[in-house]
N, C-alpha and C positions, 0 to 999 in steps of 0.2 A: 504494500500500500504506500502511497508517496501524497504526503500535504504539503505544499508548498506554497510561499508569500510570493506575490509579485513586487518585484526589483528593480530590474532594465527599465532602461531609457524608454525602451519603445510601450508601455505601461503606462503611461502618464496621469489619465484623467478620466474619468467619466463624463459621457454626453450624454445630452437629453437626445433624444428620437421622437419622430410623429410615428407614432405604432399604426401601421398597417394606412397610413394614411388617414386617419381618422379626423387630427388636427388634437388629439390632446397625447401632452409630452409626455413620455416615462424616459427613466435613465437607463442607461444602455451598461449591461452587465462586463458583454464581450464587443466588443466593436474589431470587426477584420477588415482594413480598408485596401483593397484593391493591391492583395499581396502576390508575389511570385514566387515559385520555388521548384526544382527542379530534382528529380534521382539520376545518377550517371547519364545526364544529359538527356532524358526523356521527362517533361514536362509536366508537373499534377496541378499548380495552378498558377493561371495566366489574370492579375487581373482581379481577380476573384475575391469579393466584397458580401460582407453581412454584419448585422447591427442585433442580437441577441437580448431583449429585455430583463431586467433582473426579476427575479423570483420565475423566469419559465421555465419549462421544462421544454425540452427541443429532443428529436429524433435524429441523427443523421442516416441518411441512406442513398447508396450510389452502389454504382457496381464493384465486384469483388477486383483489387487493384488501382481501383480511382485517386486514391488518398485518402481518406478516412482516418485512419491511424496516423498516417503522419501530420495529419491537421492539429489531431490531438498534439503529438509532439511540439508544433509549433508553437500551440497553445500556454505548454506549461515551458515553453525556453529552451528545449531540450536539441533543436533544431534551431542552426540561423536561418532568417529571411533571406532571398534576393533583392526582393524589393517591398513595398510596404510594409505596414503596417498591424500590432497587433494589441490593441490596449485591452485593460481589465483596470479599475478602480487600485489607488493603491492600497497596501496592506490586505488586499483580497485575498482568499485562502485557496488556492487551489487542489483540489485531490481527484485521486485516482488508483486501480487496484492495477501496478505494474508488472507486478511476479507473485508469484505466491510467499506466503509467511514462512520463515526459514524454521528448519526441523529443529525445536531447543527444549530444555524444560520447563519451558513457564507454561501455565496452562493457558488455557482457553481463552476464559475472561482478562485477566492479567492480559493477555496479550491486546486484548480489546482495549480495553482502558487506556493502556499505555498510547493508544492510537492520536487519543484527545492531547496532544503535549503540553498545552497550556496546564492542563487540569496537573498531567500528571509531575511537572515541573513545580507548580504549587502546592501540593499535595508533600511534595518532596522538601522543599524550602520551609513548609510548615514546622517538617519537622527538627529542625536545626535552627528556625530563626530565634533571637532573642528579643529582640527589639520589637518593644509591647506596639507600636505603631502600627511598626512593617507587617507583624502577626495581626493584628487589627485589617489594615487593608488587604492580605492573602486572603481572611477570612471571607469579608465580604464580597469579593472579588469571587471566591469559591461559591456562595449563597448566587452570585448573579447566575453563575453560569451553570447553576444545578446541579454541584459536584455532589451531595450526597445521595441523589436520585442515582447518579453513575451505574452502580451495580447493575438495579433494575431494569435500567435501559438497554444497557448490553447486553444484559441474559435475555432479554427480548428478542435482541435482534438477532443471537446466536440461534435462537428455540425457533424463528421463524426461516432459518435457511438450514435446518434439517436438524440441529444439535439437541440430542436430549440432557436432563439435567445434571445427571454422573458424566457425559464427554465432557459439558464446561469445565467441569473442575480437573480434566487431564489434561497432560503436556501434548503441546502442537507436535513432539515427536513421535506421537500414537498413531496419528494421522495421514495418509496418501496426499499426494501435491494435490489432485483435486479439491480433497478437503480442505487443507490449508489453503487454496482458494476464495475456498468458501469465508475461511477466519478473515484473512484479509480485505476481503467484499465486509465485512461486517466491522474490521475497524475504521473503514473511509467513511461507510455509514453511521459509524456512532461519532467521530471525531465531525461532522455536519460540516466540511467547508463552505466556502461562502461560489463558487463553482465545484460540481461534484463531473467529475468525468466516465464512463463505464463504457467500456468498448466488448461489448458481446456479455453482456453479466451473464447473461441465462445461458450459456455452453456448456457451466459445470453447473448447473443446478439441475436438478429433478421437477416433475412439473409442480409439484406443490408451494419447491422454496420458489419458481420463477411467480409463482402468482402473488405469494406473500411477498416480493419483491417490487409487482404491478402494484401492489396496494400502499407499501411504504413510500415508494418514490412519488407516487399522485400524490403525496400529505409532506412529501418531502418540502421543510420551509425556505430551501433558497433554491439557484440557478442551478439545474441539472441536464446536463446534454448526454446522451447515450447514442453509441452507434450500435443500433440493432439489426436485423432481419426478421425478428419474432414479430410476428404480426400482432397479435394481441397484445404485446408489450408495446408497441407504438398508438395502438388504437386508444388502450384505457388510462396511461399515464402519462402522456405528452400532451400539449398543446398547441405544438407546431414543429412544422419537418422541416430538416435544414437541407437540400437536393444538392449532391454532388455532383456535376457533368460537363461533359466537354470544358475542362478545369474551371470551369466557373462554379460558384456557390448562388442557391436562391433558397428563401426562406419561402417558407408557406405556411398559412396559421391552419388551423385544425391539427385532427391527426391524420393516421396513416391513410385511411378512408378516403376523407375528405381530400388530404394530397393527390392520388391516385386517380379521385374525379377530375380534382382542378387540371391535372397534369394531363388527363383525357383529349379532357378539351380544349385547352393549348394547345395540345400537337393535334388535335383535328383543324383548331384554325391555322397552325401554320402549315398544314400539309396542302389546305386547301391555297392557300396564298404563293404555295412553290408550285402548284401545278399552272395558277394562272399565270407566274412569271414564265415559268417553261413554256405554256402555251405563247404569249407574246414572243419571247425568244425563235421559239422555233416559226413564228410568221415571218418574222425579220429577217431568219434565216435563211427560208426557201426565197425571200427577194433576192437576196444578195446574191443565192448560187444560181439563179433566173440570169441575174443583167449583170453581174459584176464584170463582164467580157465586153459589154455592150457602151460603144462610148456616148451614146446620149444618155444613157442610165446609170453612167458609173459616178456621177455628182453625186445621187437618189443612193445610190450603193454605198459610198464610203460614208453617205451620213448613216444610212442606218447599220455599218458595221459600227458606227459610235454610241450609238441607240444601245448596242449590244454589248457593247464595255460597261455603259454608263448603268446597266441593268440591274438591282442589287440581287443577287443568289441569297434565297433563302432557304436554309439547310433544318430539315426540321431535326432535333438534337435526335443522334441516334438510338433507338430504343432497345435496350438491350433483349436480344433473340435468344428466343424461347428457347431453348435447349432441353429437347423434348430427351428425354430418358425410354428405352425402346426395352423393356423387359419382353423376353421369351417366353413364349405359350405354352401351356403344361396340357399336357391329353387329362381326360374327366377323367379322374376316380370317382367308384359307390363312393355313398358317404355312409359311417363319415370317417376322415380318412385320419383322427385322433382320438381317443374314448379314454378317459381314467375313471376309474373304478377306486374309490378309496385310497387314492394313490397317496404317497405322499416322498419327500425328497429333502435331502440339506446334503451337508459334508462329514464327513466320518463317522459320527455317534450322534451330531447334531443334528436332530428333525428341524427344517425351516417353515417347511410347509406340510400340510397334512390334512388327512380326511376329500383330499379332492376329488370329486366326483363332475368331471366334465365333458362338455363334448364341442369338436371342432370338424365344420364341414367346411369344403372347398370353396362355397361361397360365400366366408365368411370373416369380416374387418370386425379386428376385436382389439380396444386399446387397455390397455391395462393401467392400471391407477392403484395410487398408494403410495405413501412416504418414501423413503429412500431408506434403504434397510430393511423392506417387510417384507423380501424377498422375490420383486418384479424380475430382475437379471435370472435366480436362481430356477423360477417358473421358465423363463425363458430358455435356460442350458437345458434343462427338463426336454421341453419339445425337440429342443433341436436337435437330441439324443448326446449331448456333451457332459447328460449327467443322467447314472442309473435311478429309478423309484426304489427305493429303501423299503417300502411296503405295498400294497391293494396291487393295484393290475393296473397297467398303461400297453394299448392295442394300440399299432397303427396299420395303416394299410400296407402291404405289401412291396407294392411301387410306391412308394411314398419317397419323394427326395423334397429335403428342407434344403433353404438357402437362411443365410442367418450371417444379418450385420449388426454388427456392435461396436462402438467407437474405439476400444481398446483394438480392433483389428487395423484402422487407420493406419496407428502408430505401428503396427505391426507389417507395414509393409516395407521390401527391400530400399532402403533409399538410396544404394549405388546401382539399383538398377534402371529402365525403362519399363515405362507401361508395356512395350509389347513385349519385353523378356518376362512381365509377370503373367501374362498371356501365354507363352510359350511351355510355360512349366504347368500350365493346366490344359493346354490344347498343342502339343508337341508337335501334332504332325498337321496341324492345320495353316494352312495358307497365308502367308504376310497379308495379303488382302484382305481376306474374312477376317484376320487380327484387325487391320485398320479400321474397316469398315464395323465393328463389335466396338470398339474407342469413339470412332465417329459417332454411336446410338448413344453414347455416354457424353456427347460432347467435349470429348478428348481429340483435338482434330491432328493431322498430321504434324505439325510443330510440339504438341504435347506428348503424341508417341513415345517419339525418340529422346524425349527431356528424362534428363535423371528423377527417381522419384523425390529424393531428395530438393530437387529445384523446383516441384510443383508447388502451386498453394494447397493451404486444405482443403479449399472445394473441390479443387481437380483430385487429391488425394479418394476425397469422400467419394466421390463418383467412381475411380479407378473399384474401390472397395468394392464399390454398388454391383459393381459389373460385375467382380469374380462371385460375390455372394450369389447371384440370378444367371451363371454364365448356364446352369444344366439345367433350366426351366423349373424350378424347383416348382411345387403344386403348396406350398405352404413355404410363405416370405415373412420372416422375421428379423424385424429390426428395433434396433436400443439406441436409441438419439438420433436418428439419420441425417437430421438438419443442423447439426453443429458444422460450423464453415460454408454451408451451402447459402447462396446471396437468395434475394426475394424473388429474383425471377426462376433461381432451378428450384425452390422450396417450389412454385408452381406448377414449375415442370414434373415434380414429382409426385405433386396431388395429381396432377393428370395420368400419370403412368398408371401410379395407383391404380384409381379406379376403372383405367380400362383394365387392367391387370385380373386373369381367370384366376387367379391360385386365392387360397386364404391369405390373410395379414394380421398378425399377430405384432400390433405398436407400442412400443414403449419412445416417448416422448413430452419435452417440455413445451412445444410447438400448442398452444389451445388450437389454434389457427390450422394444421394440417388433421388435427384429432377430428375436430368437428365436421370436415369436410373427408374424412375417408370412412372413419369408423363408425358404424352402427349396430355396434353390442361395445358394452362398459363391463372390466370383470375388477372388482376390490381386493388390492390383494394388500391382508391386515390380520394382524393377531393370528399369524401361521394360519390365515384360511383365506382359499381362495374363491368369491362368490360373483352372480351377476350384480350388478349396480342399478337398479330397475328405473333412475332419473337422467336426465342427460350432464352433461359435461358443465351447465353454467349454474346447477341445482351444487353439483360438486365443488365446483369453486366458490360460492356462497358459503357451503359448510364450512368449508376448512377457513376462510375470512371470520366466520363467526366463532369456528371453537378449536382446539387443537385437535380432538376427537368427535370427526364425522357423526352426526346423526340422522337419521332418513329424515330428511324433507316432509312435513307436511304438502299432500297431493292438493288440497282446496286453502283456502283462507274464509273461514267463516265470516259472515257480516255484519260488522258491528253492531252492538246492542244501543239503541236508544239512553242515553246516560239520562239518569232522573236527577233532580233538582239537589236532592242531599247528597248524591256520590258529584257530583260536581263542586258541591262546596267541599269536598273532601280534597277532592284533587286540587282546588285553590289552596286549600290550608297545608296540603302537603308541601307543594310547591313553595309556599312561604315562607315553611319553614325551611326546607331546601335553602334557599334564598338567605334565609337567617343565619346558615349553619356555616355557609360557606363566608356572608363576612365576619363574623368571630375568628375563625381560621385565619381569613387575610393579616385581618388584624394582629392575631398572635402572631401571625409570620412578620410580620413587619417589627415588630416590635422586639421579638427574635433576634433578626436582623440587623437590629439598633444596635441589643444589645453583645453580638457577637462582633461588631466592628467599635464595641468599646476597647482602648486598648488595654484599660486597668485591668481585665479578667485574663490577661496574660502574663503579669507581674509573676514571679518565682516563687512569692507568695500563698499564689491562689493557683498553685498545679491541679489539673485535674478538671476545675470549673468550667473550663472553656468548652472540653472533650463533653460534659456534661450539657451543656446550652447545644451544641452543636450536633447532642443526642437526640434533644428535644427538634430543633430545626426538623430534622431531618421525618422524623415521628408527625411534625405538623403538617410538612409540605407532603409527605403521603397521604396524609386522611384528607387533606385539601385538594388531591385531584380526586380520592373517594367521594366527598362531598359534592364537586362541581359535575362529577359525573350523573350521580342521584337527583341532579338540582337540572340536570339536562335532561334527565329521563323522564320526570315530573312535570318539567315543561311541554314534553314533548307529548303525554299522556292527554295533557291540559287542552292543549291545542286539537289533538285528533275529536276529545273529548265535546269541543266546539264547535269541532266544524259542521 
């Protein structure tokens, strides 16, 4: 994770902006004025200008290569300019999750904490200062910024991106990089800078931490820009997409949606506007090649060969092509062509899963759901046959050939070879052509062939994957994250393959966006059992928003009852006391407050007093969001109660 102040020269100031043209000013968080910058002399931006207001939230999305990441770079100083410009307010905070948390003993939280420096620079100074002032102003200084809420907050954000309450308290060396990803995503989050940066957050997440993700960052209180391709992450917690292309930057207010219409219809009117110029060009043209030989016409000629200079070419910005994914056709098996009986499954003596009793037909998109840990991957080795049933009976059909990708196979490809040597080693005697042409349905084109794997990006990597997973038509297609690295338009492309696709699919993914658009069967897999989900996918994510333990959804909402005259004066009186409870609290917090930046209560003295007031503090400012919480709940009773 990296928090960093802005410094350099090129930092200076904050401007006001007219937001979206409106005519009323706000201040401009990030202002990038019409900067240049180039990779070994290949080009990412020319020019390329945007004005980011404070407190947004922004999307970037461009295609895989554009610069995206190196913007970021830019952003935090990490890269020089060529030319332009890139201010941010001074003393603004900037952060971002750049590597993962290194392997050490401290635990969990510890390491969270540590993330906030302020806090934990003060925290530390506390305990060495003498000087009854200085201790006076660290304290109060700590009271501003919530230091003894700390804990709670952190273990929040840990519990909401997969961690249970015994991992907090282990050391980050218990952990895999991913995880320790995961820690450092959670201390940029709890250290709040004043810009938060996140390039792909949801890659290592599971779908549950990426939603509890969606949820924090909408509430998130300052400037947040993420470069995503998660659709549902751009839809529910942005408010404007920043478009990366032909090196230029343009902002667009809504989210991903609303970008995607506006963008629609841009490039319809500028396609329409390049056929009328093509049209007039090409009339000008057949003059020219008419009389250009002819000398009464060649006056009439050379003007409108100038006509045709002076003509502006309007190029409607290229759109990146669909890169259609060409999965192989599986001949029909009876169904059905998986059956468990009582099955059950884990690793050596450990049962993970058990009592499962399921059935999978060929024409069947089934996504699987549940926390990270409650054995999704494990169901998954199950089918694919990469792991025996420990108990009941698991039938499949006889010709049954599974294909099965999983992100840990990515990294598992040769990287001093080429895509077609990874071809060669599962189709030996087959053709360089049919090789080619097999990369080509992958959108691997002849320049990616023969590139070492090691120099591809990861979307090419993911795709190379895609292809060996489905190269034997497999009748049952299992995949575990498929859209890590893959940009917005091949995630489409492979909702399309999908669903033409004959074979089952069997999905584990953080994507809401490809779940809801392939799968139609939900299986829960929790507390070692594996069941149907009988609600859709957005019933699911309300759960887990409201509790940490799923409950079935109520199917109807009954209709409220007519409030009579006395439960209304109830609901007033509640409320008012609500109301009551929570100024007495203020009050004692302030007064708190007063007295924990006296600096007499840290004279040598009076050891121990301070620790004591500062017990209290902390005791008031939690019953005090108790309070405001009951006094919101009240309110809100009141009002429905009204209407």
């Amino acid at each position: 994770m990296t928090i960093r102040s802005s410094k350099d020269g090129r930092r200076g100031g904050r401007r006001d902006i007219d937001a979206a043209g409106l005519g009323w000013q706000v201040r401009a968080m990030l202002t990038i004025a019409n900067i240049t910058y180039a990779v070994e002399g290949r080009p990412l931006f020319e020019g390329a200008s945007a004005a980011i207001p404070e407190g947004h939230k922004v999307g970037v999305v461009g295609r895989n290569g554009t610069g995206k990441t190196t913007l970021f770079r830019l952003i935090r100083g990490e890269l020089a300019l060529e030319g332009g410009t890139i201010e941010i307010p001074q003393r603004a905070r900037i952060g971002g999750v750049a590597q993962e948390v290194p392997s050490s003993q401290t635990s969990l939280l510890d390491t969270v904490l540590q993330a906030d420096r302020e806090r934990a620079s003060l925290m530390a100074e506390a305990e060495t200062a003498t000087d009854p002032h200085r201790i006076a102003e660290i304290q109060t200084r700590l009271a501003d910024i919530d230091a003894w809420s700390a804990e709670g907050r952190a273990t929040s954000i840990l519990r909401g991106l997969g961690f249970n309450q015994d991992e907090i308290a282990m050391p980050c060396s218990a952990f895999s990089g991913g995880w320790r990803m995961r820690v450092a995503l959670a201390g940029v989050l709890f250290a709040q800078p004043d810009i938060l940066l996140l390039d792909e957050p949801t890659n290592y997440l599971d779908l549950e931490g990426a939603l509890w993700l969606e949820s924090y960052l909408a509430r998130y209180p300052h400037t947040v820009i993420i470069i995503s391709h998660d659709r549902g992450l751009l839809n529910r917690s942005v408010n404007a997409i920043l478009h990366l292309e032909d090196r230029k930057l343009t902002l667009y207010s809504g989210n991903y949606d609303t970008f995607a219409r506006t963008r629609a219809a841009r490039l319809a009117v500028q396609q329409a506007e390049s056929r009328k110029v093509e049209a007039r060009r090409a009339h000008l043209q057949s003059f020219v090649d008419r009389f250009r030989a002819k000398a009464s016409k060649a006056k009439q000629a050379q003007s409108r060969i100038k006509m045709i200079e002076r003509l502006e070419t309007i190029t409607s910005p290229q759109e990146a092509a669909l890169r259609a994914f060409t999965f192989p056709e599986p001949e029909e098996l009876s169904p059905p062509i998986v059956n468990l009986e009582s099955a059950s499954v884990g690793y050596g003596d450990r049962v993970v899963l058990g009592k499962m009793t399921l059935r999978i037909d060929q024409d069947d998109r089934i996504a699987l759901l549940g926390r990270n840990g409650e054995g999704k991957s494990t169901l998954s080795k199950l089918l694919a046959g990469k792991l025996d049933p420990m108990g009941g009976r698991l039938t499949k059909s006889s010709k049954l050939r599974v294909g099965y990708f999983a992100q840990h196979q990515v990294d598992e490809l040769h990287i001093d070879e080429t895509p077609i040597d990874h071809l060669r080693r599962v189709r030996p005697d087959e053709a360089p052509g049919r090789a080619r042409a097999r990369l080509a349905g992958f959108g691997l084109g002849a320049a990616q062939a023969e590139t070492l794997v090691g120099r591809l990006s990861g979307g090419q990597k993911a795709r190379l994957s895609l292809l060996l997973a489905t190269i034997d038509a497999p009748h049952m297609l299992i995949l575990d994250e498929p859209t890590n690295h893959l940009d917005m338009e091949s995630r489409e492309a492979l909702v399309t393959a999908l669903t033409a696709y004959s074979g089952a699919v069997i999905l584990v993914s953080h994507d809401m966006h490809l779940l809801s658009l392939v799968a139609d069967r939900l299986w829960l897999v929790k507390d070692g059992r594996v069941a149907p989900f009988e609600d859709d996918l957005d019933a699911y994510r309300a759960m887990l928003l409201q509790s940490d333990a799923p409950k079935k959804p109520e199917k109807a909402t009954p209709a409220p009852k007519k409030v009579g005259r006395d439960d209304l004066l109830l609901l007033k009186g509640e409320a008012r006391k609500s109301e009551e409870r929570v100024k007495k609290l203020s009050q004692m917090r302030d007064k708190l407050a007063q007295k924990l930046a006296d600096p007499a209560i840290y004279e040598p003295q009076r050891i121990g007093e301070a620790e004591v007031w500062q017990k209290k503090y902390a005791e008031v400012m939690d019953g005090l969001d108790r309070a405001e919480t009951l006094w919101m709940n009240a309110l809100e009773k009141l009002e429905q109660a009204q209407a």
